[in-house]
BAFI-3210 file (N, C-alpha, C; in Angstrom, 3 decimals, decimal comma, padded with zeros to 6 digits):
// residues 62
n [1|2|3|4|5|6|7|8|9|10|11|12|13|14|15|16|17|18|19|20|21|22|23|24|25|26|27|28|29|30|31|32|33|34|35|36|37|38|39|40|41|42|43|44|45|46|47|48|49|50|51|52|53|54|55|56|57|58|59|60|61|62]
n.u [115,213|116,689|119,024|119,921|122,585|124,632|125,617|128,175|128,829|130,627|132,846|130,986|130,722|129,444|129,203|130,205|129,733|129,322|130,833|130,471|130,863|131,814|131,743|132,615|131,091|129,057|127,208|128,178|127,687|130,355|132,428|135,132|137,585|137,219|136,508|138,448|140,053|138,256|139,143|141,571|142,012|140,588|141,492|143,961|143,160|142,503|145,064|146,205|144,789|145,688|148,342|148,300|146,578|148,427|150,510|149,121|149,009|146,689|144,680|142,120|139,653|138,510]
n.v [036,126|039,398|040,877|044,188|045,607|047,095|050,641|052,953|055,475|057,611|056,977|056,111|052,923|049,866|047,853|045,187|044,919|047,768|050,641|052,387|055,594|058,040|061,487|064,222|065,218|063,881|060,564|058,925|056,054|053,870|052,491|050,109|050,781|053,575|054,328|054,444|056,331|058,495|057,910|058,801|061,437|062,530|062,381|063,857|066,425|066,868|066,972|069,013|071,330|071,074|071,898|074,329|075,726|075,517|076,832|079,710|080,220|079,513|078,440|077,480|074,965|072,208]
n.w [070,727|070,950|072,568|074,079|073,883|076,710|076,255|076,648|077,904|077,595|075,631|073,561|073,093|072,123|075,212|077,134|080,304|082,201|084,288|087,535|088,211|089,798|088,733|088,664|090,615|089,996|089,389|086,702|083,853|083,089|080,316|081,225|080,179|079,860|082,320|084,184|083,210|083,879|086,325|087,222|085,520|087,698|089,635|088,781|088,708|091,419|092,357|091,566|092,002|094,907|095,037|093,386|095,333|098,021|097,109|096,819|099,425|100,764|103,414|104,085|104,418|102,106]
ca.u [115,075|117,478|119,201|120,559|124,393|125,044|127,074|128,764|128,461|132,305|133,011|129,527|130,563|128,433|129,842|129,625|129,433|129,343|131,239|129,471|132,064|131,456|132,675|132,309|129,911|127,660|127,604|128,340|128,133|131,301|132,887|136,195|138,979|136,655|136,321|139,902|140,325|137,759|139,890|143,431|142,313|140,144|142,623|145,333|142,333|142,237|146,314|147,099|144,383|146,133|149,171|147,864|146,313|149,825|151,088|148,489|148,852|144,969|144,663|140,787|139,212|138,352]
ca.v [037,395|040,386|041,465|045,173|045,603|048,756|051,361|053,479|057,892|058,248|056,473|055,425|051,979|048,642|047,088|043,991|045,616|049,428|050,682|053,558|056,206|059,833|062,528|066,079|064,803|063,027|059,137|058,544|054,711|054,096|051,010|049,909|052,265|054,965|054,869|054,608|057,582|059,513|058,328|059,260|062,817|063,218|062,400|064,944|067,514|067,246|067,042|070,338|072,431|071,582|072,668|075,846|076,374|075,876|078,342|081,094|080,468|079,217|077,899|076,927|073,646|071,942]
ca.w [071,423|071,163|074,249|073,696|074,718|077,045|075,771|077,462|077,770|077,413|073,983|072,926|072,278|073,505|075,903|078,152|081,409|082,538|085,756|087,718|088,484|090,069|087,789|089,052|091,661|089,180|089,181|085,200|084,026|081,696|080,318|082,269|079,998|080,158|083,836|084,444|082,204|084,168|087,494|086,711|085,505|088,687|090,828|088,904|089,097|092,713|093,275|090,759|093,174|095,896|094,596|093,445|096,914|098,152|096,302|097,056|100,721|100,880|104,823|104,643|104,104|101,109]
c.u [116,411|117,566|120,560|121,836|124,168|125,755|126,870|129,168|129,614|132,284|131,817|129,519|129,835|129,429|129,447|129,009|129,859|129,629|130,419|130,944|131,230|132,579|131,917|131,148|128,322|128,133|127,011|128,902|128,978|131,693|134,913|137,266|138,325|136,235|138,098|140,401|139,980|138,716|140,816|142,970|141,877|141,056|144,329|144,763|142,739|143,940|146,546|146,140|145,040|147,378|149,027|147,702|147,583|150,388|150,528|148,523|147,401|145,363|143,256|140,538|139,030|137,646]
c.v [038,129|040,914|042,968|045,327|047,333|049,101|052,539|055,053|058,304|058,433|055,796|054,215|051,290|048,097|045,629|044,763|047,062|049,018|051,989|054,211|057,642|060,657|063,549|066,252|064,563|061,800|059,312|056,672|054,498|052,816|051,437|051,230|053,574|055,251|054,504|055,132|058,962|059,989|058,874|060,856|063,404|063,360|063,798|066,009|067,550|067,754|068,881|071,263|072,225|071,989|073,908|076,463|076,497|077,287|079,514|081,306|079,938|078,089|077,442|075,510|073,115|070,056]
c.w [071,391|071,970|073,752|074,756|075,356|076,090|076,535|077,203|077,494|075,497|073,621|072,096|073,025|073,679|076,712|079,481|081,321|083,986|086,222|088,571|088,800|089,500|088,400|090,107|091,387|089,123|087,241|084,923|082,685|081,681|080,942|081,995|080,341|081,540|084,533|083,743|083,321|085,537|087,425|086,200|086,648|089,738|090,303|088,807|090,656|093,328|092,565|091,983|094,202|096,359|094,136|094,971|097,721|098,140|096,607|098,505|101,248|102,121|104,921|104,317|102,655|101,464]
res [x|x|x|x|x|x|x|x|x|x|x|x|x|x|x|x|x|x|x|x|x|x|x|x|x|x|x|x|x|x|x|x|x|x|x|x|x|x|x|x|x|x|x|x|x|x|x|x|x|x|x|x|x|x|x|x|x|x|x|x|x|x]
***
């Protein structure tokens, strides 16, 4: 019996396991580099806006 390997929506390779990661406020299931790709830019998405906002004076929530 043939047991089909994930692969993974980032780099469309098969993998062993898939991680489930929220990108842009979608859960996307990626293999490990590719979800510690997606984190590290989300997280310097979120710091550069709030450095912009800074900058413009922006006082509301987020």
């Amino acid at each position: 019996m043939i047991v089909a390997m994930p692969t993974c929506r980032g780099c469309k390779d098969e993998v062993d396991t898939l991680v489930s990661v929220t990108v842009g406020g979608k859960k996307v299931k990626l293999c490990e580099d590719c979800a510690d790709r997606a984190r590290e830019e989300g997280e310097i998405a979120r710091e550069s806006e709030s450095v912009i906002q800074g900058m413009m004076g922006y006082k509301g929530r987020r």
